[in-house]
C-alpha positions in Angstrom: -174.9 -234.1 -43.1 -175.2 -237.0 -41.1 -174.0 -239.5 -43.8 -171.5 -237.2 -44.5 -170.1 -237.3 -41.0 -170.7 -240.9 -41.1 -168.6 -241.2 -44.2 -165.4 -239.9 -42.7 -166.1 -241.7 -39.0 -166.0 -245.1 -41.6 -162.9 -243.6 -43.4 -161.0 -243.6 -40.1 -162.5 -246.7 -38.4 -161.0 -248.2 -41.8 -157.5 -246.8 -41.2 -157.6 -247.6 -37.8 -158.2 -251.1 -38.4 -155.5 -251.5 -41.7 -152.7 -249.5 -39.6 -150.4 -250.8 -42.8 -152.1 -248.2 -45.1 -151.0 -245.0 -43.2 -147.5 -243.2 -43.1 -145.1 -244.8 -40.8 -144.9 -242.0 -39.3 -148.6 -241.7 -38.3 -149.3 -242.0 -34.3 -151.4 -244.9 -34.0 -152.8 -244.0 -30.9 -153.2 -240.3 -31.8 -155.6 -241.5 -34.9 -157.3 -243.7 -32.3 -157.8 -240.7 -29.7 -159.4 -238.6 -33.0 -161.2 -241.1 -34.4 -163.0 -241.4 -30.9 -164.1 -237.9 -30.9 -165.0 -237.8 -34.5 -167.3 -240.6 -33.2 -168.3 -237.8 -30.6 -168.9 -235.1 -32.7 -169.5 -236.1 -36.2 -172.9 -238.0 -36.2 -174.3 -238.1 -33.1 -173.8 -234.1 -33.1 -175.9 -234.1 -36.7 -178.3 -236.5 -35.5 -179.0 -234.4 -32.4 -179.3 -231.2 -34.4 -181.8 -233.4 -36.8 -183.8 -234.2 -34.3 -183.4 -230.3 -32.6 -185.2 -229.2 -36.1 -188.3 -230.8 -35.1 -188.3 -228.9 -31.9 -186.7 -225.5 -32.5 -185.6 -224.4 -36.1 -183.0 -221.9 -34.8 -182.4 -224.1 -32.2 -181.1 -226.4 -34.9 -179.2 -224.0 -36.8 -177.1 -222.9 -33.6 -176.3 -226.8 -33.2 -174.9 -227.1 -36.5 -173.1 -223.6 -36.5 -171.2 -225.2 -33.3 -170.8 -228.5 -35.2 -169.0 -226.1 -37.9 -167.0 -223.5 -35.6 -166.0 -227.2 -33.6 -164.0 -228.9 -36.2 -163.0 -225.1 -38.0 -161.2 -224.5 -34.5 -157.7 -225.8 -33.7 -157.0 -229.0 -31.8 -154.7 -230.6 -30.5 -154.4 -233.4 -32.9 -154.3 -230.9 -35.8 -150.9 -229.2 -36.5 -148.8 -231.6 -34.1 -145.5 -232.3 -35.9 -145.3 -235.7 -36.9 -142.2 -238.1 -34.4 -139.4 -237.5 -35.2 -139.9 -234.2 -37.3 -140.4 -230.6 -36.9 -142.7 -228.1 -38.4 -140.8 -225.5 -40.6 
């Protein structure tokens, strides 16, 4: 789980960085402001709930059920319409 959440913090460091492979469209410092707490939330969450397993095994599934129900819920990154546009 933790390379996995790794994986897609690399995915949007790598966007972040190449700005002229997304949509021009895209909010540059919108990606920035997710990418920050995908940094937050994605590994360091699964690393803590890793080393929570040693300590607690439920203790360890609660942390990754929150991990889950975290990026399940809405933000408000997800669902904004994009400049310029609106949502039909």
């Amino acid at each position: 789980m933790f390379l996995m959440a790794l994986g897609f913090v690399l995915v949007r460091w790598h966007l972040h960085r190449h700005p002229d492979l997304l949509h021009e469209d895209v909010d540059r410092a919108a990606l920035h402001t997710a990418t920050t707490y995908s940094i937050a939330m994605g590994p360091i969450a699964y690393a803590i709930g890793a080393g929570l397993a040693w300590v607690s095994q439920i203790g360890a599934f609660v942390c990754y059920g929150a991990i889950a129900l975290y990026f399940l819920l809405p933000h408000s990154m997800r669902g904004a319409p994009l400049s310029g546009r609106t949502r039909p």
